[in-house]
C-alpha positions as CSV (number, residue, x, y, z in Angstrom):
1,X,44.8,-20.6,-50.7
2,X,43.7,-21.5,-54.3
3,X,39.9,-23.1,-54.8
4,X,39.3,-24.1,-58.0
5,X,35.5,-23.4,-59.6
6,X,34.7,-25.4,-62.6
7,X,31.3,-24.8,-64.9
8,X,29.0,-27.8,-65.0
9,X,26.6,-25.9,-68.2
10,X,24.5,-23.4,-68.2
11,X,24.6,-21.3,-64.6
12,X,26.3,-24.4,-63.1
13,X,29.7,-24.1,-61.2
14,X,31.1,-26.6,-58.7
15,X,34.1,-24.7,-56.6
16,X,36.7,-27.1,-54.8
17,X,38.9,-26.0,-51.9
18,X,42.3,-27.2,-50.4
19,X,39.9,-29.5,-47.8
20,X,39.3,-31.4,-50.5
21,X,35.3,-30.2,-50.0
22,X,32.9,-28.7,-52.9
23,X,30.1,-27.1,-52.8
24,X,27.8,-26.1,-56.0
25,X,26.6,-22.7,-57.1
26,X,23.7,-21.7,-59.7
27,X,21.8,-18.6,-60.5
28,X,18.6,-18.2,-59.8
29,X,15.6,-18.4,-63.0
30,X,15.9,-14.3,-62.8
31,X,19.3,-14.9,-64.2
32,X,19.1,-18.0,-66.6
33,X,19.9,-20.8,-63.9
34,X,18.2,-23.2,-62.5
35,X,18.1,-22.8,-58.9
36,X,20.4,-25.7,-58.2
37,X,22.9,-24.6,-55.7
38,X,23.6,-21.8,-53.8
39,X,24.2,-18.3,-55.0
40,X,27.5,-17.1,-55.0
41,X,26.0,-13.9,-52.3
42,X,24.2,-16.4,-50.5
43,X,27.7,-18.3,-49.9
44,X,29.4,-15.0,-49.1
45,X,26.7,-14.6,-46.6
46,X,26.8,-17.9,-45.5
47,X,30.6,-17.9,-44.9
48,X,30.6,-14.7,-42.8
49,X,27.9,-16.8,-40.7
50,X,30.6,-19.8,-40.6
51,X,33.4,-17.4,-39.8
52,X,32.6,-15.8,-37.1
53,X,30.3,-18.9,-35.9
54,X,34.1,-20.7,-35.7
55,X,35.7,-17.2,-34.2
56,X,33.2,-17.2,-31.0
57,X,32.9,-20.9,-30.7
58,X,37.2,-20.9,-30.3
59,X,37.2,-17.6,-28.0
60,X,34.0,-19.0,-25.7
61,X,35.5,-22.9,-25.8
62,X,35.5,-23.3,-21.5
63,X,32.0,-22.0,-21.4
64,X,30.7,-24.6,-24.6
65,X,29.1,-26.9,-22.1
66,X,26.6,-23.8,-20.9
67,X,25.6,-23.0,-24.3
68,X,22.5,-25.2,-25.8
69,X,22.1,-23.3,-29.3
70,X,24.1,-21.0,-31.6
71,X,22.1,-20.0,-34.8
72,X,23.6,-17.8,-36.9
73,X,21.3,-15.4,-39.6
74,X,22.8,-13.4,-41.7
75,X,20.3,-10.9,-43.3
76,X,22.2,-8.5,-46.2
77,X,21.2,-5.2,-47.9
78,X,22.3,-4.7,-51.3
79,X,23.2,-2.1,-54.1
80,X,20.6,-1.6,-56.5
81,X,23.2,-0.9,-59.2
82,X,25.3,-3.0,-60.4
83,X,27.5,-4.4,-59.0
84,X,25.6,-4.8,-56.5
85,X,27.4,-6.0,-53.2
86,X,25.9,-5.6,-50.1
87,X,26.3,-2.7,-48.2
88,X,25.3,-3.3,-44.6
89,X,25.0,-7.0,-43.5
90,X,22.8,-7.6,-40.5
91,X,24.1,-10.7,-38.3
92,X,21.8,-12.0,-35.8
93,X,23.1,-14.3,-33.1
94,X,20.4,-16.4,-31.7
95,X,22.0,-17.8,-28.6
96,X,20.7,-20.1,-25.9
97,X,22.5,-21.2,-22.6
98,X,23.7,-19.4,-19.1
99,X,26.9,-18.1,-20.6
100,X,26.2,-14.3,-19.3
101,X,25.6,-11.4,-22.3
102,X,28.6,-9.3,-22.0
103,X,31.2,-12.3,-22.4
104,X,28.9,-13.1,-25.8
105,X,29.3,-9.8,-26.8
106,X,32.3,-9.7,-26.1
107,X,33.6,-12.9,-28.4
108,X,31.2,-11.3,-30.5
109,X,33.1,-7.6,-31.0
110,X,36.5,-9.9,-30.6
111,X,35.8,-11.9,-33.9
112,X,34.2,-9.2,-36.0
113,X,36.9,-7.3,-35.3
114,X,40.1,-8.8,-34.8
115,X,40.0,-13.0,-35.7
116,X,37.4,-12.9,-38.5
117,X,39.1,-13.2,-42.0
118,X,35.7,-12.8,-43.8
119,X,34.1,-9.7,-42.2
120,X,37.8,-8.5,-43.0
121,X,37.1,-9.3,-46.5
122,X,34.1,-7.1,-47.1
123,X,33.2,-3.7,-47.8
124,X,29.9,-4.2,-45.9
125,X,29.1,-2.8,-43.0
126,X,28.3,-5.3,-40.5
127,X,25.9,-4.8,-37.9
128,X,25.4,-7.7,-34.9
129,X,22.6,-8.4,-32.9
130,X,22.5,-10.7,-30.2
131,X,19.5,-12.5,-29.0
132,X,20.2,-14.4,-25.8
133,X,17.2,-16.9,-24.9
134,X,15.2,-15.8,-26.9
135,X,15.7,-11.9,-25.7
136,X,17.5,-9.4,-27.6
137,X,20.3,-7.7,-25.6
138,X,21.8,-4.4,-26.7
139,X,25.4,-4.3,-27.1
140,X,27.4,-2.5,-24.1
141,X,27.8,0.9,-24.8
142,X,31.5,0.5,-24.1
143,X,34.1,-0.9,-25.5
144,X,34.4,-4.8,-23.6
């Protein structure tokens, strides 16, 4: 997979992908850009969100029709030296529907763990948290 990431001045980039998508990127003021696009960690966090939103959506497609909401928030912790990458990434699945808490969890633990290229990717550790209806509900304390 190549994407290509071109500078548009200053802070500016614009990457491209093989969809034939793009999406822009700036620094922030702190770091001479203009606030103009995404950061580059806030679209690493933002495609772990998308990868494992995909993951659980494919491995809980029969019970789609019981599910109302999926919101995905992705909350990291990062080095304070540089570089500084995350270290522990805090995912919180807000979920509403009548799909029943341990098959969540477990699409959950199956895409973190096994289908999830992204969460592959990182040397974060990643932490999830699902809240079902508005209620947060522990993950099983074995293995599902």
């Amino acid at each position: 997979m190549k994407v290509s990431t071109i500078w548009r001045g200053n802070r500016k980039f614009d990457s491209t992908g093989p969809s034939g998508y793009s999406v822009g990127m700036d620094a922030t003021p702190k770091y001479g850009g203009s606030g103009e696009g995404m950061t580059p960690m806030e679209l690493l966090l933002a495609g772990l969100g998308g990868c494992m939103g995909i993951d659980i959506t494919m491995i809980l497609d029969r019970f789609l029709s019981d599910i109302t909401r999926i919101e995905i928030e992705a909350d990291g912790t990062r080095k304070e030296t540089n570089p500084s990458g995350f270290t522990s990434i805090d995912l919180f699945f807000h979920i509403d529907g009548t799909v029943p808490d341990y098959r969540i969890w477990k699409a959950l633990l199956m895409a973190e763990e096994k289908y999830c290229a992204v969460s592959d990717s990182l040397k974060a550790d990643i932490n999830l948290r699902l809240i079902l209806n508005g209620v947060e509900v522990q993950k099983p304390e074995k293995s599902v």
